[in-house]
N, C-alpha and C positions, 0 to 999 in steps of 0.2 A: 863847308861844315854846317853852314844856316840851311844848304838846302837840305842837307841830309837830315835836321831835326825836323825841318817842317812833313818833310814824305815819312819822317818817323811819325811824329804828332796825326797827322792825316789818316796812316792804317789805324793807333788807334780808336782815332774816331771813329774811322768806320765801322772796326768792330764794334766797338763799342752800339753803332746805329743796328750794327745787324744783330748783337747778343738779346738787345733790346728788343728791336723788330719780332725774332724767333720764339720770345718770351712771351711777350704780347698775344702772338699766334697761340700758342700753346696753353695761355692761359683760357682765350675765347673758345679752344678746341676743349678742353676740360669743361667749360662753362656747359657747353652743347652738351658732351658727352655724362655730364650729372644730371640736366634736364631730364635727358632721355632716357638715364636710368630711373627719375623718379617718376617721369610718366610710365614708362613699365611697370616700374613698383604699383604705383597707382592703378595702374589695367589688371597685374595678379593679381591685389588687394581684392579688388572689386568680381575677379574672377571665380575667388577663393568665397566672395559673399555670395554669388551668384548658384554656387556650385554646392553650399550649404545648405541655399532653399530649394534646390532641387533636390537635395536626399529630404529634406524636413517631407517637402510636400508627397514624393514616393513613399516615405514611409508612415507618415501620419494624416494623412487626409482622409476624408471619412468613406472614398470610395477608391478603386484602382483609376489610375488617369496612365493614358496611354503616351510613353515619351514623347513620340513626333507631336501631341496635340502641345505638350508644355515647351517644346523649344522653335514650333510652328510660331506659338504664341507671347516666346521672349522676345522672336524676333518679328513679327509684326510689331510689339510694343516699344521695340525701338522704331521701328519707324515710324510712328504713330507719334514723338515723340519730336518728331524732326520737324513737318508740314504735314499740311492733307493732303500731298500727294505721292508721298513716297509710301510703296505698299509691298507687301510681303504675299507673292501669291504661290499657290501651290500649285501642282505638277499639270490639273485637269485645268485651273484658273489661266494658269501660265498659256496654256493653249491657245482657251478662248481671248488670250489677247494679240497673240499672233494669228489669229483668225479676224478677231474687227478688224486689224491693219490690215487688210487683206481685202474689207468689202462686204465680207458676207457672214452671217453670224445669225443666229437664234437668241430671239428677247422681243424684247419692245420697242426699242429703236429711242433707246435717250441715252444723252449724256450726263453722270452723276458726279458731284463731289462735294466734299464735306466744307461747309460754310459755318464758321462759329461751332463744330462739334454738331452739326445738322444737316443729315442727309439731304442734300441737296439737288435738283432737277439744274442742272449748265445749259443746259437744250435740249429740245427732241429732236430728231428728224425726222424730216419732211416726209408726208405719203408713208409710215409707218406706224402700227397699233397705236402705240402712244399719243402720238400727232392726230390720229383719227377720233382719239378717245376725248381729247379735250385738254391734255396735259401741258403744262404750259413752263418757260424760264424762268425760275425762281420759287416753284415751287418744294415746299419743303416735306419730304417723305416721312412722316411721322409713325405710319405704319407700313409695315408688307405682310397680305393675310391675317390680317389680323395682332401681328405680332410687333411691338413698339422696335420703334431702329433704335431708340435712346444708347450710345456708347458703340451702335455697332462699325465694324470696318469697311472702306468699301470693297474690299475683297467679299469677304461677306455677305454683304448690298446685291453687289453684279450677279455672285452665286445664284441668290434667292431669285432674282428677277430672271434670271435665264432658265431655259426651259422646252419641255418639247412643242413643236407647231400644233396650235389648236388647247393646246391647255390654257385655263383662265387663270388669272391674277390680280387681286383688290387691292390697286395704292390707296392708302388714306395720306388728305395732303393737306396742309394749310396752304394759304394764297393769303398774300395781302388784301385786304376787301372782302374777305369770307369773315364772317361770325364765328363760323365753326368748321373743324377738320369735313372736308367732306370725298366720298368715296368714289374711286374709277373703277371699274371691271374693265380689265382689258385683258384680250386672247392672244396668246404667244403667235409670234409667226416666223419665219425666216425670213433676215433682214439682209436685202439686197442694196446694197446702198450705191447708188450711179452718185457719181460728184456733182459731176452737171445736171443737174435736174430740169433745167431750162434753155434753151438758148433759143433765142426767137428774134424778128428784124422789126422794129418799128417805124414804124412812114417807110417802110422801104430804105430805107438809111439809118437809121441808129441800131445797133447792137444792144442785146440785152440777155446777159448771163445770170443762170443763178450757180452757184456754188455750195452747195448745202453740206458738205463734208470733205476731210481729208481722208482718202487712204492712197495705196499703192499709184495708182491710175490719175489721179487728180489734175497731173500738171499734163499728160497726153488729154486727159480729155476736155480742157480746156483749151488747147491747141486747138484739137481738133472742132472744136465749138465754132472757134475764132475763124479758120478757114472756111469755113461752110458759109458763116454770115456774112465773111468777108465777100465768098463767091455771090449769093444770094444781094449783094449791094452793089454786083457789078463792078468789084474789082477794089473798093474804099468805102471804107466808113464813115458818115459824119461825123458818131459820136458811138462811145458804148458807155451801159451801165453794168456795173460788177456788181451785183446782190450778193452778200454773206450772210444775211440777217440768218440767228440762229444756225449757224455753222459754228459747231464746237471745238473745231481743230483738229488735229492729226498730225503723221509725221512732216516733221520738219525740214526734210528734204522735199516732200511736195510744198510747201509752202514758199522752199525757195524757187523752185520749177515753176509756178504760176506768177510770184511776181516780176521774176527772170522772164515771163513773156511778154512784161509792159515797160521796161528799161531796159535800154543798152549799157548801160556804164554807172559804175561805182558800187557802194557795197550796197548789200542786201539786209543784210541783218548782221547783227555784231554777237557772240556769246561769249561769256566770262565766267568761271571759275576758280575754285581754289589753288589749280595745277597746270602748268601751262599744255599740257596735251587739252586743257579743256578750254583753251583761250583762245576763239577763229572767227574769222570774220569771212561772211561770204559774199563773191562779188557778182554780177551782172555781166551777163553777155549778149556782144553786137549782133550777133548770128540769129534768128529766128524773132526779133523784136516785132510786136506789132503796136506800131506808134504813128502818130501825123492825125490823131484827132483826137480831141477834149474827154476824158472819162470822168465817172461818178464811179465811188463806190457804197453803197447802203451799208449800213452796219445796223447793229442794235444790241441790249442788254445780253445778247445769247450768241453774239458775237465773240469767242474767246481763243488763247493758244494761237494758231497757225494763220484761225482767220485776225489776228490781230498783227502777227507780223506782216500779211500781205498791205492790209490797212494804213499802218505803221510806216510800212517803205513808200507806197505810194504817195501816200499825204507828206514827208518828208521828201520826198527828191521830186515833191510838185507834181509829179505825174497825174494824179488824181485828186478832185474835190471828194471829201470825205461828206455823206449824208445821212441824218440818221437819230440815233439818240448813243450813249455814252456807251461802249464798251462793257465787256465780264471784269480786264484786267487782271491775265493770268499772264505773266513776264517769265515765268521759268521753263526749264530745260529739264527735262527726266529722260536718264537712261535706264537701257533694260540688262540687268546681271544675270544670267543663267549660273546656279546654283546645284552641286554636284545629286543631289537627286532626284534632275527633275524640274526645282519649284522656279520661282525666281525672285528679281526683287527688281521693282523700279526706283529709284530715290535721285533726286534732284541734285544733280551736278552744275550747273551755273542759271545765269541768269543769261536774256538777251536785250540786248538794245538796240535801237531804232538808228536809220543813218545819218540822224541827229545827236545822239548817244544818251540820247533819253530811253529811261526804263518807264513801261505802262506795268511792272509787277503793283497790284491794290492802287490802282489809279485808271485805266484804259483808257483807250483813247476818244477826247473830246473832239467830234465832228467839226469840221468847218461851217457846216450850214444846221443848225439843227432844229428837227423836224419831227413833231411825234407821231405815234402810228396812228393818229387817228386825229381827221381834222378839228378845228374848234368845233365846228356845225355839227360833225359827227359826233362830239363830244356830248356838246348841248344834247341834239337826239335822243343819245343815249341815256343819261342820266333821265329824259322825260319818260322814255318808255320805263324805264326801270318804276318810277315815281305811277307813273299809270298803272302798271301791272301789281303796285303795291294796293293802289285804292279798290282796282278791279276785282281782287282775288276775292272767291266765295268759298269760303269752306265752312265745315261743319261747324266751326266756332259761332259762326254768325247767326246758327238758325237758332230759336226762340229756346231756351230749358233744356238747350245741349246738355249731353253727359260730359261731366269734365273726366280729365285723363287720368286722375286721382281714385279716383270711381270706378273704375272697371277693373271688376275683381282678378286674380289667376287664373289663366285659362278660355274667359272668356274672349270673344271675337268682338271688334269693334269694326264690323262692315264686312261688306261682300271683298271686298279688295284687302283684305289685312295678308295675304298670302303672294302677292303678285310682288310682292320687291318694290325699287324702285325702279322706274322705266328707263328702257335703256337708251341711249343717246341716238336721235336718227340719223341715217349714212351721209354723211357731207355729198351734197352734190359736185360734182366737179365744175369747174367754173372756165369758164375759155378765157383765155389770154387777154381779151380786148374787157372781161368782167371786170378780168382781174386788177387790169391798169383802173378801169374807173370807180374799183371799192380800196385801192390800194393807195391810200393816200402819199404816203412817201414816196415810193414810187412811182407816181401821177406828177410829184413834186419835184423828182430825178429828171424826168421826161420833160417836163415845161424848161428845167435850165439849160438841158442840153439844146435844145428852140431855142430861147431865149441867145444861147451863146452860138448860134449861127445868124441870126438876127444881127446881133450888134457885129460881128465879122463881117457881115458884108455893109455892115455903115460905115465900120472903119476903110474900108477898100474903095467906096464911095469918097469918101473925104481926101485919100489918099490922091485919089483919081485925080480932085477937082483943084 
């Protein structure tokens, strides 16, 4: 009889755990499902205002405005609204970005993005207009032809600066160390851009790459860099240096292809976002590794994106001493949305981290050795000539009851040259290899470690011996 109350008492317990249980459920299902309803509410709300200023502005703005330019330009302003790098490009934009991924592309050969709401120079590359004209990292785009960038997009930006082979284009720029905005002429050209830009052997035994871009080809021709020098050193290398300096990055499957040829094992890079399709880590393989000597890799300010992941992996799984000066510190991920007419949209789906699980997003990565581009002496130098050429200069100011600049009326001429412009930049001479290592300071300074750490290896082997 006792057992039969207690297996009575026991169901209903239970039920009672599961009525409970059910209820619980149901109520957290209810919870969600009123959220969701007010974030709806809240998305027509906002739909229904959306949808109001667009009859306001069709029917009372003081000119005709053409649809696609007003929902072109709701939806750039949303993204404009996220990061500086999520952007709204249109049908002919969209193109020209699956064309730089690609290599080859018409402009001037830099990489722009918006720093503080300020068009910004990320890098030039190498051996193109821009790089020949003088344009430098960090440069701030103040004008295009004469027209202020203040507020514009970088959609907008790349538009203007792209252009056909042979036609000219005036950046006006500020630089840290200028007084004042000063101007570049440069002529459009088609931009071919080889990844590897260098690959050459030092003493006969050390490797020395440069890497100046990502696109499609990056990690083959890297590869293919690596065998050559490899061949060229009779089979092994002492040591290699990986130059990034001013490599603005690219796609990120080449970035994992190139550090993927200096590790065999573990992850590469790590990515995170809000959705788990957007959360992967990628790993390293045994197959194709070229490893068994000491690497350097050079970075610098205009080192950003892809070339930071490669940096990132090497200085974390040891593989490589990092040289250099600090990083862009660009840590995010942007994908590309193709858009049913045509346009597209890039916008930043995660972040990555390093296989330390550190992010370099507005930090980049701090060198191991660091080194600036230019030595003290060099420094010193510099600053005397500058100082010389300050005392040296003669100009018109100096001669005795000059006209001041106040003084000459409208119209008139103040000298035979008032019409010549300003003069144009002369043609960089090309520099051979062996210039280059002895004006290249950090580089100069890559090359003595890699000495250096054959030196002390065969002390250690001495000692070992003895």
């Amino acid at each position: 009889m006792a057992d039969r109350l207690n297996k009575g008492v026991l169901r209903v317990v239970l039920l009672l755990l599961f009525v409970t249980g059910l209820s619980f459920v149901s109520i957290v299902l209810m919870g969600r499902l009123q959220d969701g309803r007010a974030a709806a509410q809240d998305t027509y709300q906002y739909l229904e205002v959306f949808n109001q200023a667009l009859d306001i502005i069709g029917k009372r703005y003081v000119k005709e405005v053409d649809p696609k330019d007003l929902y072109y330009g709701a939806i750039q302003g949303m993204l404009t609204k996220l990061d500086p790098h999520s952007v709204h490009l249109p049908p002919e934009a969209f193109k020209d970005m699956k064309i730089d991924i690609s290599g080859e592309f018409g402009g001037l050969g830099i990489e722009v993005g918006l720093r503080d709401g300020q068009l910004t120079i990320v890098s030039p590359i190498e051996d193109t207009p821009a790089w020949r004209a003088g344009i430098k990292a960090g440069d701030a785009i103040i004008k295009i032809d004469g027209v202020s960038t203040e507020g514009i997009s970088l959609t907008d930006a790349v538009h203007k600066m792209r252009g056909k082979k042979g036609t000219p284009i005036i950046l006006t720029v500020m630089r840290q160390g200028l007084v004042e905005p000063k101007d570049f002429k440069i002529v459009r050209d088609i931009i071919q851009v080889k990844s590897v830009k260098t690959a050459q052997l030092i003493d006969g035994k050390y490797g020395y790459v440069r890497l100046i871009s990502f696109n499609i080809k990056s990690g083959q021709e890297v590869r293919q860099a690596m065998q050559t020098l490899t061949a060229q050193a009779g089979g092994k290398l002492a040591g290699l240096i990986l130059d990034i300096r001013y490599n603005p990055g690219g796609p990120l499957d080449q970035a994992l292809e190139v550090a993927d040829a200096f590790i065999s094992e573990g992850p590469i890079v790590s990515i995170k976002g809000r959705i788990p399709e957007d959360n992967k880590t990628f790993y390293a393989h045994k197959e194709g590794t070229f490893s068994g000597f000491p690497m350097i890799v050079i970075v610098n300010n205009g080192s950003a994106s892809a070339s930071e992941i490669v940096a990132a992996c090497l200085q974390d799984t040891g593989r490589a001493v990092i040289l250099g000066i600090k990083t862009y510190g660009k840590g995010s991920v942007q994908s590309l949305y193709t858009l049913k007419d045509g346009s597209g949209i890039k916008i930043t789906t995660a972040y990555y981290y390093a296989p330390s699980g550190r992010s370099i997003q507005a930090e980049g990565i701090t060198p191991d050795v660091q080194v600036e581009e230019l030595s003290p002496e060099q420094e010193a130098l510099l600053e005397k000539e500058r100082e010389r050429e300050k005392e040296m200069r003669y100009g018109e100011e100096k001669l005795p009851n000059y006209i001041l600049h106040q003084e000459v009326l409208p119209g008139e001429t103040v000298g035979p040259d008032k019409d010549k412009g300003a003069p144009e930049n002369p043609k960089l001479e090309k520099q051979t290899f062996e210039e280059e290592l002895l004006n290249d300071y950090q580089l100069r300074r890559a090359v003595e470690l890699l000495r250096s750490w054959e030196v002390f290896q065969a002390q250690f082997k001495k000692a070992e011996t003895k």
